[in-house]
Wavefront OBJ file of the C-alpha trace (Angstrom):
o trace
v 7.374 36.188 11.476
v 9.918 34.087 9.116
v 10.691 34.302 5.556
v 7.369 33.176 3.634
v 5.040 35.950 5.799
v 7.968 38.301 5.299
v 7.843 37.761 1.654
v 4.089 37.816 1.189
v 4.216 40.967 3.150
v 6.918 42.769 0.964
v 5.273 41.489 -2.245
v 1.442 42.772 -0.898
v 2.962 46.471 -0.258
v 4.479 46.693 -3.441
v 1.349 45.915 -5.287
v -0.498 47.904 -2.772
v 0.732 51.161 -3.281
v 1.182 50.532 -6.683
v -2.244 50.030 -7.221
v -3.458 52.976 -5.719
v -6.046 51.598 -3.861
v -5.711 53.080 -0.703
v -6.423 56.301 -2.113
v -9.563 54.775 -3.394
v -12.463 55.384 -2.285
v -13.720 52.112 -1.698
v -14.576 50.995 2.081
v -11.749 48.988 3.815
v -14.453 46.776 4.737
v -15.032 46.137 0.793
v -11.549 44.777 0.227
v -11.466 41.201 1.107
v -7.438 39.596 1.768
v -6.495 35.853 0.172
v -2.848 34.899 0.713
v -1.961 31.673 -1.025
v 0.667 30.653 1.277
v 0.332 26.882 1.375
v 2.793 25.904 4.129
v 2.378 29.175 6.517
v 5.586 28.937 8.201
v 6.057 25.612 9.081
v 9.273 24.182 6.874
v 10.777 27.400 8.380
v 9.524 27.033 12.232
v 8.667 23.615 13.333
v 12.135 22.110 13.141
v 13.359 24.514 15.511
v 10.676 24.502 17.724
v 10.053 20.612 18.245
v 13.863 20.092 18.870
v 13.353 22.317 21.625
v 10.293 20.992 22.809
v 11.815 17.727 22.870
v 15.696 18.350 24.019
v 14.946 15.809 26.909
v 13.093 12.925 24.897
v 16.121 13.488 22.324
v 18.657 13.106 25.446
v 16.961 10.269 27.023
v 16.933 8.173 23.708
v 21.162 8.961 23.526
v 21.686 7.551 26.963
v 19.965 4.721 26.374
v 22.606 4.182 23.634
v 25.769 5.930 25.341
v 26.946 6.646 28.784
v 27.235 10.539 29.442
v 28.157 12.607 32.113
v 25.757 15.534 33.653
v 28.576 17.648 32.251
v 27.968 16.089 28.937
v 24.396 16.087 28.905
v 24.257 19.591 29.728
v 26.609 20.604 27.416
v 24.671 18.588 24.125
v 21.661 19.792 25.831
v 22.749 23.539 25.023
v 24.143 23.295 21.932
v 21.128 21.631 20.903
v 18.898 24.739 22.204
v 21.206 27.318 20.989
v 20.548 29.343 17.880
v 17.163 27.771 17.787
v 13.179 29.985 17.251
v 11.569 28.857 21.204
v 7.662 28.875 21.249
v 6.591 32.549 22.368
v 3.428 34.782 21.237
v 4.469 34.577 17.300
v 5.077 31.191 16.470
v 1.602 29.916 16.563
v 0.386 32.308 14.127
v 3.431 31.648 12.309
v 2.108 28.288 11.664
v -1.140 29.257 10.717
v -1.876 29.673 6.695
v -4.019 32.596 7.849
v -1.979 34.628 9.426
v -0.123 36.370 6.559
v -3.548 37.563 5.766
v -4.061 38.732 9.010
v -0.644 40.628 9.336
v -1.605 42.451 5.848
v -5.115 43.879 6.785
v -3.542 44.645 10.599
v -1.372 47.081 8.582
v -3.372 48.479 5.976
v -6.753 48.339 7.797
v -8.967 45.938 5.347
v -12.037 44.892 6.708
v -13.292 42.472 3.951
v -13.101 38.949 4.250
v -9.467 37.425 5.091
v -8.312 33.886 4.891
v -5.616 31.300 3.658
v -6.299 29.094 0.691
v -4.573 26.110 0.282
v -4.972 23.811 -3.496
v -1.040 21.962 -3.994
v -0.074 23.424 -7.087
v -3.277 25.559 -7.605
v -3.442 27.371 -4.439
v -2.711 31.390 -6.081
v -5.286 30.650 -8.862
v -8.088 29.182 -6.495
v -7.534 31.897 -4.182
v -8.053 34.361 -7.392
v -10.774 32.440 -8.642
v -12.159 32.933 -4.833
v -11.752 36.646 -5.145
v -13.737 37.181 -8.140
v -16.461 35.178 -6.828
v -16.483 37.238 -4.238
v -16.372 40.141 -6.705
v -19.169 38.654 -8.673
v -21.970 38.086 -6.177
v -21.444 41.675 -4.437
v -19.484 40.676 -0.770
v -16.773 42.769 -1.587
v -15.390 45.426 -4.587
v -11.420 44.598 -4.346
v -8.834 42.236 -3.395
v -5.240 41.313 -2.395
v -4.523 38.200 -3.843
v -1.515 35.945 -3.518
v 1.847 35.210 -1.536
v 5.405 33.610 -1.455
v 5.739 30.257 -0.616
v 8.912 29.531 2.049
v 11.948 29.087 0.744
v 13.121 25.443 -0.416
v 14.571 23.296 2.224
v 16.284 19.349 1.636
v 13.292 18.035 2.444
v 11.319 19.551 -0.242
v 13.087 17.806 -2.308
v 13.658 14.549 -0.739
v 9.551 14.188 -0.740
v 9.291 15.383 -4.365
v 11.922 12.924 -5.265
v 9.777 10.156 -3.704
v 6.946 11.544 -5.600
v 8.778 10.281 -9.007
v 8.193 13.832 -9.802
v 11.502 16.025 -9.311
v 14.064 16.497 -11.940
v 16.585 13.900 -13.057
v 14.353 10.529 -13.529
v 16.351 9.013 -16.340
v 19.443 9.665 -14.196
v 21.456 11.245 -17.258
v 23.622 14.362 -16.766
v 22.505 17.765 -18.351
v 24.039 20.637 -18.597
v 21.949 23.615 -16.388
v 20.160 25.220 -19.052
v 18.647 22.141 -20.148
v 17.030 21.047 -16.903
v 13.434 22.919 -17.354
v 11.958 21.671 -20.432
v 7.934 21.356 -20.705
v 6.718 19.565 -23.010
v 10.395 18.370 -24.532
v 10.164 15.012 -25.837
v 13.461 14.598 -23.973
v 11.836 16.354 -20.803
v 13.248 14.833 -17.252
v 11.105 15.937 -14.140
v 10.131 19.223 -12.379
v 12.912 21.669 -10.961
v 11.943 23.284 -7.965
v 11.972 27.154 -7.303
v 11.036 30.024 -5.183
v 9.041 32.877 -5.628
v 5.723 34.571 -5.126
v 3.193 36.994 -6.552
v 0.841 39.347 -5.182
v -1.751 41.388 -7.454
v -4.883 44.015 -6.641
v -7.938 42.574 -8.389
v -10.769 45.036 -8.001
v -14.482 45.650 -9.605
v -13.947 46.773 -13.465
v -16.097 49.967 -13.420
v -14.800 51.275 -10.015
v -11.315 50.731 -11.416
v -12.072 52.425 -14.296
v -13.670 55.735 -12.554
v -10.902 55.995 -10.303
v -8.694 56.273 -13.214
v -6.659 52.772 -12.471
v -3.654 51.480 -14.473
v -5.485 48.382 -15.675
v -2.885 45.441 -16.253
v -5.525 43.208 -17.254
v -9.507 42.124 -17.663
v -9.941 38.903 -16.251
v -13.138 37.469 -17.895
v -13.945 34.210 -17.081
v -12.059 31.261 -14.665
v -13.240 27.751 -14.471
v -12.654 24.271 -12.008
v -12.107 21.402 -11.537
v -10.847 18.608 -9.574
v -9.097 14.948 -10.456
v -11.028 12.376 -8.679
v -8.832 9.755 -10.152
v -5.432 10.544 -8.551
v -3.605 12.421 -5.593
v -0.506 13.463 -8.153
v -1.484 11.883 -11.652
v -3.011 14.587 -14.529
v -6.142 13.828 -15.672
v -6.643 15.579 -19.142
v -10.574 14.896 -18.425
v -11.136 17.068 -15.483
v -8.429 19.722 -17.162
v -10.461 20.044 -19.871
v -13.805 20.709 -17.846
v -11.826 23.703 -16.528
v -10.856 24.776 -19.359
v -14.212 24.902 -21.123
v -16.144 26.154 -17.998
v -13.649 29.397 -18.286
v -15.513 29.852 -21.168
v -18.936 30.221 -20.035
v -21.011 33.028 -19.622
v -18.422 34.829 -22.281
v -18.948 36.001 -25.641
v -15.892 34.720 -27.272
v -14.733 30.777 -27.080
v -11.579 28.890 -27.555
v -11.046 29.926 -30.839
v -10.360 33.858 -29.609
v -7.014 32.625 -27.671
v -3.842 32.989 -29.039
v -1.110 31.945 -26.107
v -2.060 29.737 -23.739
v 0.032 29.507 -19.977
v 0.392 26.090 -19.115
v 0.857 24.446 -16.128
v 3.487 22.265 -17.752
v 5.625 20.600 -15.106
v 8.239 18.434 -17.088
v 6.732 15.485 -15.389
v 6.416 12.691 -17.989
v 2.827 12.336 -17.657
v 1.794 15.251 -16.030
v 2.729 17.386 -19.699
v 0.814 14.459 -21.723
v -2.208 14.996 -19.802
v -2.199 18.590 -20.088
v -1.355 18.494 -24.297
v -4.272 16.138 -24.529
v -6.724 18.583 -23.017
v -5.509 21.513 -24.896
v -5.758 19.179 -28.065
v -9.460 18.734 -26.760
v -10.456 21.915 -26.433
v -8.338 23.942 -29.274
v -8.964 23.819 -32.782
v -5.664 21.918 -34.024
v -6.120 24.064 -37.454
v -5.484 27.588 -35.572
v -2.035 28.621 -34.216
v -2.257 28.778 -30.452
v 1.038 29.272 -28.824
v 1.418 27.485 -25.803
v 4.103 28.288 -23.214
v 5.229 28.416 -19.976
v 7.352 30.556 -17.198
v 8.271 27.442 -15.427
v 10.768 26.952 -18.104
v 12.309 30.259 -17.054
v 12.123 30.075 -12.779
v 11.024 26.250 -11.967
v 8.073 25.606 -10.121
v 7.282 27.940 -7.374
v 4.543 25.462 -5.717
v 1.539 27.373 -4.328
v 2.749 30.452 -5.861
v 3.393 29.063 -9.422
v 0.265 29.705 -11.220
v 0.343 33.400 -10.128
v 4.021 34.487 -11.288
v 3.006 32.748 -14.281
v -0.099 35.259 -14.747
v 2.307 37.867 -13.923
v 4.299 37.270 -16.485
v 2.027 37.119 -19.010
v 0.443 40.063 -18.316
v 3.180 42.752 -17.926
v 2.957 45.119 -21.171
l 1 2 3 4 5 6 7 8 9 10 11 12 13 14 15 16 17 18 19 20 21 22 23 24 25 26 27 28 29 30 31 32 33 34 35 36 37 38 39 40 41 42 43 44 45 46 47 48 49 50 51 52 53 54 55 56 57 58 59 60 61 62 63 64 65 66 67 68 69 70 71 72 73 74 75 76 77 78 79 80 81 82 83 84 85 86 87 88 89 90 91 92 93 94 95 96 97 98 99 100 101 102 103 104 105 106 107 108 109 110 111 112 113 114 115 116 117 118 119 120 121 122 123 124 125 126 127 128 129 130 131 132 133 134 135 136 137 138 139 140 141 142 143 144 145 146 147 148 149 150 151 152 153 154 155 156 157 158 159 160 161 162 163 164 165 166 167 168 169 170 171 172 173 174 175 176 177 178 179 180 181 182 183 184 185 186 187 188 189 190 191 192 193 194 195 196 197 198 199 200 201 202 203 204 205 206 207 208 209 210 211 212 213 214 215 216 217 218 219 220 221 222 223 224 225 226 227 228 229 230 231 232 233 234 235 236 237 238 239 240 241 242 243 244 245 246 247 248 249 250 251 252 253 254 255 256 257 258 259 260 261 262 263 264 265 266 267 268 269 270 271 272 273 274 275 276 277 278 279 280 281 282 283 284 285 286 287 288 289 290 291 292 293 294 295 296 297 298 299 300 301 302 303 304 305 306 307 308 309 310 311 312 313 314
């Protein structure tokens, strides 16, 4: 187990017990587990073990380039294995999404239904907006929602560099506190970060007659999906979200007072989004718009989840 499962699980028993729900009386097999852990373990697993794997095919390409001894061989041969994970009984379900999951209802004996969700950017909010379906149509009455992403590595940021998307696109020096800035007409790419967020969703009323300390009501989510770009915004499809959050609700756009954006610092990613919140809220009423990006960068997977965090502590 490396550092994103290790973080997931820390985060999970901290909301866990907090929540009380073990004490509940709902059926373990009524709590459903949705970890949001994009990579699984692989930035922190697969380097080490594929060197190892592959200490002879590495060797065999340097001899073909330089003379060596056995002496030599056996001595780059070592240095090359030492200090490094080798493949044994964990590393497999290290590398799978799922596994976190797994590990959590292992150790706190759920029963509901268990898997890895994986949406870029998205992936903690579609694995909430998963739950409550769930929720919704009667498969289960709570869940454990969320992870922590692994921890940044140099090629995170070499690929989000070739993405055009990472911080410093006009190339001009700025001072630290200036780096973050969504929506700044003067804004310069994403900054990367790390972090995670677990949270207990469960059925309102059993909440409620258990006596729950009731952070929030979540009453409506909505989706969507840009057909017209792997990384480009699409204000279109944003706004279909947006308005199918709405539905089924008796209040509208014109009930909200803060909205939490997404709000990358990516030139057009932030244009996109202000169009669709143009769209959809009246320009005439105040809605304040912000987000905890600004404040922590852009956790990937687990960004949209420390951002509902955030905006709901009291």
């Amino acid at each position: 187990m490396t550092e994103a499962t290790r973080i997931t699980m820390w985060l999970a028993d901290k909301a866990i017990r907090a929540s009380g729900i073990l004490e509940s009386d709902i059926p373990r097999e009524r709590i459903g587990v949705l970890v949001s852990q994009n990579s699984g373990e692989a930035a922190g697993t697969l380097t080490n073990i594929i060197i190892r794997a592959y200490v002879h095919d590495i060797l065999a390409a340097v001899r073909r380039a330089v003379d060596l001894t056995p002496e030599q061989q056996s001595a780059i041969e070592r240095e090359m294995r030492a200090g490094r994970m080798a493949p044994d009984d964990t590393t497999l379900l290290g590398r799978l999404n799922c596994a976190a999951a797994g590990f959590l209802c292992n150790r706190y004996g759920f029963m509901g239904p268990s898997y890895s969700v994986s949406a870029a950017c998205a992936t903690s909010l579609v694995a909430l907006h998963s739950a409550i379906q769930m929720i919704r149509t009667g498969i289960i009455d709570a869940a454990i929602v969320g992870g922590g992403e692994d921890n940044l590595t140099h090629l995170h940021f070499l690929e989000f560099s070739a993405l055009g998307a990472l911080y410093g696109l006009s190339g001009q020096e700025r001072p630290v506190h200036e780096t973050s800035r969504p929506f700044d007409a003067e804004r310069d790419g994403m900054v990367l970060g790390e972090g995670g967020g677990i949270i207990v969703i469960e059925r309102e009323s059993l909440a409620r007659a258990r006596g729950a300390r009731l952070h929030a009501v979540i009453t409506g989510m909505g989706a969507s999906n840009n057909h017209l770009g792997m990384v480009e915004s699409s204000n279109i499809t944003q706004q279909m979200a947006i308005r199918a959050s709405f539905r089924g609700i008796p209040y509208g756009p014109e009930a909200v007072d803060l909205v939490e954006c997404h709000a990358t610092s990516t030139r057009q990613g932030d244009v996109e989004e202000a169009r669709a919140l143009k769209a959809v809220f009246n320009p005439s009423r105040r809605t304040v718009i912000t987000s905890f990006k600004s404040q922590i960068g852009h956790t990937l997977g687990a960004s949209a989840l420390t951002a509902l965090l955030e905006e709901s502590r009291p």
